[in-house]
C-alpha positions in Angstrom: 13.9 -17.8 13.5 14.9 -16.6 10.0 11.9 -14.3 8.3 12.0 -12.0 5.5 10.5 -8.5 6.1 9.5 -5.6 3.7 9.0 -1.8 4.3 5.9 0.4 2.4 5.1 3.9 2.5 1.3 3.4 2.5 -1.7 5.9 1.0 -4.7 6.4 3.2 -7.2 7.0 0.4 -9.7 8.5 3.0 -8.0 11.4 5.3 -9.7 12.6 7.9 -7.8 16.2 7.6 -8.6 17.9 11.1 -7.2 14.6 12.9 -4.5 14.9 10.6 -3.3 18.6 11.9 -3.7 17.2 15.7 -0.9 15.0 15.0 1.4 17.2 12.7 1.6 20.6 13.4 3.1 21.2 9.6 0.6 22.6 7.1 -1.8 20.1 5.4 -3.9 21.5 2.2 -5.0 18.4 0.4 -8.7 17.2 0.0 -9.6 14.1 2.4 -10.2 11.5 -0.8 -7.0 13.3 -2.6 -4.7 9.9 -2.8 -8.3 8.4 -4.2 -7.0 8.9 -7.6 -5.3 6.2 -9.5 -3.1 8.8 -11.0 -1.6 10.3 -8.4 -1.0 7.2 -7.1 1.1 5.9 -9.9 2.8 9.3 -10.2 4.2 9.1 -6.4 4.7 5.6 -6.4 7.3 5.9 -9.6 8.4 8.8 -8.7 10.3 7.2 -5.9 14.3 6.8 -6.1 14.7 2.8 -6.3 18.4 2.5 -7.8 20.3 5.3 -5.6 18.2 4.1 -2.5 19.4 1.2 -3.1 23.0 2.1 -4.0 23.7 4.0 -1.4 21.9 3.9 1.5 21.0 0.6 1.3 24.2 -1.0 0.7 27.7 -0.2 2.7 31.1 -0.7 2.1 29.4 -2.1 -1.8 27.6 -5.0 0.2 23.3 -4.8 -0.2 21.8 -5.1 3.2 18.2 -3.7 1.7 16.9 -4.1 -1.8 13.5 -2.8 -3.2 11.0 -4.8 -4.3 7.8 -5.1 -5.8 4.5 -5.9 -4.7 4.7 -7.3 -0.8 5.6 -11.2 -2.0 9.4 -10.8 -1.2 11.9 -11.3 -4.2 13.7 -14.5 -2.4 9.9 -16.2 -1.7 10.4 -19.0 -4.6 8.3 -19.1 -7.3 5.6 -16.7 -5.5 7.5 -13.8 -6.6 6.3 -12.4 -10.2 9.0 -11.9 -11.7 6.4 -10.7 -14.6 4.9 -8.2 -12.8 6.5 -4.2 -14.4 6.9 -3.1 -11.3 8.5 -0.2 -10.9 12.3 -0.2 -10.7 15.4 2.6 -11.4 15.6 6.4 -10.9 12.4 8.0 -11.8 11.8 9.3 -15.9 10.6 12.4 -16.2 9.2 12.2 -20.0 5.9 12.0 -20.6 6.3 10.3 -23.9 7.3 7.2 -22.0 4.3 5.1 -21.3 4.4 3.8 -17.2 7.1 6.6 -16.2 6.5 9.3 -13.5 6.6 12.2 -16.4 3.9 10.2 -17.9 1.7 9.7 -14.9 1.8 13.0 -14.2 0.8 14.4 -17.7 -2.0 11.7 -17.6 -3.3 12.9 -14.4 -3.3 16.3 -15.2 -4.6 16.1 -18.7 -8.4 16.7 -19.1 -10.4 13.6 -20.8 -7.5 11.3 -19.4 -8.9 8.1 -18.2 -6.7 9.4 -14.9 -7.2 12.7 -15.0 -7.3 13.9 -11.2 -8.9 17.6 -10.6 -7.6 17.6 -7.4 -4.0 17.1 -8.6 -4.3 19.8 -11.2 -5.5 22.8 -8.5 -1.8 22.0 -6.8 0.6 24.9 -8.0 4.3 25.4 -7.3 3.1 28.5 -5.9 0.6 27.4 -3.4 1.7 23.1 -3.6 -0.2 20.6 -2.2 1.5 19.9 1.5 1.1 16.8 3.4 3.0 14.8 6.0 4.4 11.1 5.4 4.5 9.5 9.2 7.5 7.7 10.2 8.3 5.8 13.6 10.4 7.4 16.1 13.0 5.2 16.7 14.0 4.7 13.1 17.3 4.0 11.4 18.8 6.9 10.0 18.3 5.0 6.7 15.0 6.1 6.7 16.0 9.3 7.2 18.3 9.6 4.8 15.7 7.3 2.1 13.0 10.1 2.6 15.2 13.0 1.5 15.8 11.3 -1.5 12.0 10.7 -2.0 10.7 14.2 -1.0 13.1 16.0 -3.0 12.2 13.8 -6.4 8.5 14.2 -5.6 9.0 18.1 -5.6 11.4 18.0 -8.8 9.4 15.9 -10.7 6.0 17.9 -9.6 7.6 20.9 -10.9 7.1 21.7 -7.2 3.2 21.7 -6.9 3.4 18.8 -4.4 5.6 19.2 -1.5 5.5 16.3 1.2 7.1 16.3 4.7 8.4 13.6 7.5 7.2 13.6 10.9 7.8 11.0 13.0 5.3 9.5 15.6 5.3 7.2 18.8 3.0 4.2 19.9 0.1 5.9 20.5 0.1 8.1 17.8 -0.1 4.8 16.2 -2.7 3.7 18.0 -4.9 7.0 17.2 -4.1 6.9 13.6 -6.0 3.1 13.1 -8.8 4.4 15.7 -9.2 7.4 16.1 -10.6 9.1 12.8 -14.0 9.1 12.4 -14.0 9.8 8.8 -10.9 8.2 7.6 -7.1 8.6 8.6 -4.8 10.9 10.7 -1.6 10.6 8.2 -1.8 11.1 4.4 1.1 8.7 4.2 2.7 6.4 6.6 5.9 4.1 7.0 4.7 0.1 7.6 7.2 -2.6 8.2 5.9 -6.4 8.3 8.1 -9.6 9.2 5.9 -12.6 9.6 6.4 -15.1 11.7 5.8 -17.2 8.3 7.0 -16.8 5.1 4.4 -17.6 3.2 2.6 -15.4 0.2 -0.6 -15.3 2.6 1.1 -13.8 5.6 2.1 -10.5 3.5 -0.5 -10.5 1.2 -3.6 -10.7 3.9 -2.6 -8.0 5.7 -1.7 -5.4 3.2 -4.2 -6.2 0.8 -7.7 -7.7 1.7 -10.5 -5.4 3.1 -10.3 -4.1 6.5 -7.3 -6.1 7.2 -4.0 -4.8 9.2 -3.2 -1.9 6.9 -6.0 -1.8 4.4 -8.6 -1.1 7.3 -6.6 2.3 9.0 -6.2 3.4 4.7 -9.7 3.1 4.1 -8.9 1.0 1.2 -12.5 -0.7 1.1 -13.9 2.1 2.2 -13.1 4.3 -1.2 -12.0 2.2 -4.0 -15.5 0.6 -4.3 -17.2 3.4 -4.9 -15.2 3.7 -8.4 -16.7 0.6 -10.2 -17.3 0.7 -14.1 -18.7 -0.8 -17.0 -15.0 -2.7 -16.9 -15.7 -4.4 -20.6 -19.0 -3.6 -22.2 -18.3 -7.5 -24.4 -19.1 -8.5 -21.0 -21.8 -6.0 -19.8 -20.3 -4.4 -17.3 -18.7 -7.2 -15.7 -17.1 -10.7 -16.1 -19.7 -13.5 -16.4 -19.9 -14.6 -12.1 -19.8 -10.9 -11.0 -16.9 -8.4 -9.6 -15.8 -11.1 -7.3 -14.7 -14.5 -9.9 -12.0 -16.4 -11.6 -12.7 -14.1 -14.6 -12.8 -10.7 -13.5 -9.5 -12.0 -11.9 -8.2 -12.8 -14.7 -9.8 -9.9 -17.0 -8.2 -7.5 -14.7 -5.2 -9.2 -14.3 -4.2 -9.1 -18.3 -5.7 -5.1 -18.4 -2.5 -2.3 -18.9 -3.7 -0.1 -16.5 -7.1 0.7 -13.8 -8.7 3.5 -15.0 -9.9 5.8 -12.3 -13.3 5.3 -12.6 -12.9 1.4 -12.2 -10.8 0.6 -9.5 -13.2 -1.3 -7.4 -13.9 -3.7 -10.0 -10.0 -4.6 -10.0 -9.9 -3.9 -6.3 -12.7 -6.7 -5.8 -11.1 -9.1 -8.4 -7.8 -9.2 -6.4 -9.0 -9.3 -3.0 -11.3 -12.5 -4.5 -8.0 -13.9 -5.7 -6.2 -13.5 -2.7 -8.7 -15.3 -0.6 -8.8 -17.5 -2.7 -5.5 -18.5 -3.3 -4.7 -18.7 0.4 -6.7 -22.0 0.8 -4.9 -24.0 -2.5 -2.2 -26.4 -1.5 1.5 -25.6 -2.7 1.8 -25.8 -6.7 1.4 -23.6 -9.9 -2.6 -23.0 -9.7 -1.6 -21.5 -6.2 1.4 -19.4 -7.6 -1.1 -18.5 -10.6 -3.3 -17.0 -8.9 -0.8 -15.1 -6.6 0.9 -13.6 -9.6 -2.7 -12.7 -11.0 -3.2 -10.6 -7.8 0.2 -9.1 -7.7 -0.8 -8.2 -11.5 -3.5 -5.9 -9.9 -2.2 -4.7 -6.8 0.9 -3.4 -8.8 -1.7 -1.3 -11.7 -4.1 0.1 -7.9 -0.6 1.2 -6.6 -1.7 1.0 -3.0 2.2 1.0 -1.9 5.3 2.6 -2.4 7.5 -0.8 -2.1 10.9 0.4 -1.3 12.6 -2.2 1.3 13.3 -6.1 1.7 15.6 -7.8 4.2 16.0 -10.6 5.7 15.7 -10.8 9.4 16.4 -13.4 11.9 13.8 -12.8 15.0 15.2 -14.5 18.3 13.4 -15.7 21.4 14.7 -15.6 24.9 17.2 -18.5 26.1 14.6 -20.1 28.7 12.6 -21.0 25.9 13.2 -24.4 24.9 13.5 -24.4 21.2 12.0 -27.4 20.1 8.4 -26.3 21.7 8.1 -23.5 18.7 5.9 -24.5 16.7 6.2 -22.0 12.8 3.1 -23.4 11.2 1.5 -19.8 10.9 -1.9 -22.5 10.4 -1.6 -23.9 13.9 0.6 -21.6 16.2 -1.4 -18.4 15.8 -4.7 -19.9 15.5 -5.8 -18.4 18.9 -3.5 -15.2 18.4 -6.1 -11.9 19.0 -4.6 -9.0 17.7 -5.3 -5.6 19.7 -7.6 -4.4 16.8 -9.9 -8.2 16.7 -10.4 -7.3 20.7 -10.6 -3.5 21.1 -12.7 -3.1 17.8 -15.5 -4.8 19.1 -15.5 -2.1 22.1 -15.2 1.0 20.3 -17.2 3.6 21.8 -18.3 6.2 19.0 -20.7 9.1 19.2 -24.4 9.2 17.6 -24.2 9.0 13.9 -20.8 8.3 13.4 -19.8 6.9 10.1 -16.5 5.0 11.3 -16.5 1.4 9.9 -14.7 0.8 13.6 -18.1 1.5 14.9 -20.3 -0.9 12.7 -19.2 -4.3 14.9 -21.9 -6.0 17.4 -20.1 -6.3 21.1 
């Protein structure tokens, strides 16, 4: 069963800091909303490696098994892939007079009356840097490894060593407590996801890593913080696109912007998830593909992901199973799938008070 899978290093935008130093016994000093900021964002996520990961531990012997990508619509999905989209690509530039590069980022996120300025970012020195763990799976290939030295050590040049990340790696039910145990927001500032559908279609990648509360939006607290930033996005249109956050036109107003100021990324945040749901119900054609590149437009300027792996995978099933009973049509086959979060969310047992969006279902 032939399936194409992609690799993130994800930001939890809401940490839950205490949890965080149950899991990791390594120093973490950074604010619970501190990967909030657009900024910061941009700055880590271009800041990344892409051609030497790619060069060398991604390929052996001179033949690519691994190549980055942007966005989580994988490079070889036909016309879904935006090839218009700037994602990031190459070794990180480290000039901030070169709009979109990590030298720029970081002088715009650390210059007062930028439209990305980040306080937060600013109080990190390379005397006292800002320390936080990215989570990896135990039971990796050394790849990873070997990708994350790479990573770490460009985020600490490039920082002029005010931000100093490390690697732990964590087990199933460290898993497990990082989606439900924080009552305030997540256990790990970063984390390593992997995704291989069981159908390669835009909507299995782009459902789970994108809408609200979905597989890895829900344990990064992406709903939970980026609509609290929403702006006057246009004052032409007073404050927002004629038919509200949500509509065909703030999709597309967002879509065609340069960049998401701090201050309004739940306006784009609410455009693209409307765009996604949207486009998962249009039949095969260029509207659908429209409206998937419009999305992958935004997701690339909130910078939710570091998109560093694509492969393709084959996923095989044991030999008693007779073949021709498997039925692929994501539409049909998993249409009574429960994942472990639909069932055990509904039974969460939280204390008086509590805040956790885990604890706001009826059951």
């Amino acid at each position: 069963m032939p399936t194409l899978n992609i690799q993130v290093l994800a930001f939890a935008l809401e940490i839950d800091v205490l949890g965080a130093e149950t899991l990791d016994p390594q120093p973490i000093n950074i604010p619970s909303d501190f990967f909030s900021y657009i900024g910061l964002r941009e700055f880590l996520v271009h800041a990344f490696p892409y051609t030497t990961v790619e060069n060398t531990i991604f390929t052996t012997d001179g033949v690519p098994y691994g190549i980055n990508l942007g966005g989580v619509i994988p490079q070889t999905l036909g016309d879904y892939y935006p090839t218009n989209v700037s994602f990031p690509t190459g070794d990180p530039v480290n000039n901030s007079s070169i709009p979109g590069s990590a030298g720029w980022w970081w002088a715009q996120a650390t210059s007062p009356g930028s439209p990305y300025y980040d306080p937060e970012l600013v109080a990190c020195t390379s005397g006292n840097p800002c320390q936080f763990p990215i989570m990896g799976w135990l039971g990796q290939p050394p790849s990873f490894e070997e990708m994350m030295v790479d990573y770490l050590g460009s985020v600490s040049s490039l920082s002029g060593q005010r931000i100093a990340p490390t690697t732990f790696n964590c087990d199933i039910d460290c898993f497990v407590c990082y989606d439900f145990c924080g009552e305030d927001g997540s256990y790990t500032p970063m984390e390593s996801w992997a995704w291989a559908p069981d159908y390669p279609d835009p909507t299995d990648y782009v459902t789970p890593f994108y809408l609200a509360n979905s597989t890895y939006t829900a344990g990064d607290y992406v709903y939970q913080a980026l609509p609290k930033d929403v702006c006057a996005s246009n004052p032409a249109l007073n404050g927002t696109p004629p038919g509200g956050l949500r509509s065909e036109a703030a999709l597309f107003f967002w879509a065609h912007q340069a960049n998401v100021p701090n201050a309004c990324q739940g306006n784009a945040y609410s455009a693209m998830s409307w765009g996604a749901s949207y486009a998962a119900g249009l039949p095969n054609g260029p509207v659908r593909v429209l409206m998937y590149n419009l999305v992958e437009h935004i997701a690339n300027m909130l910078a939710l992901y570091v998109y560093c792996d694509q492969q393709s995978s084959v996923i095989t099933y044991a030999s008693w199973i007779d073949p021709t009973s498997i039925n692929t049509n994501s539409m049909i086959g998993a249409a009574g799938d429960n994942t472990w979060y639909t069932v055990n969310g509904n039974g969460v047992v939280c204390a008086p008070g509590s805040t956790s969006p885990y604890c706001s279902k009826e059951g």
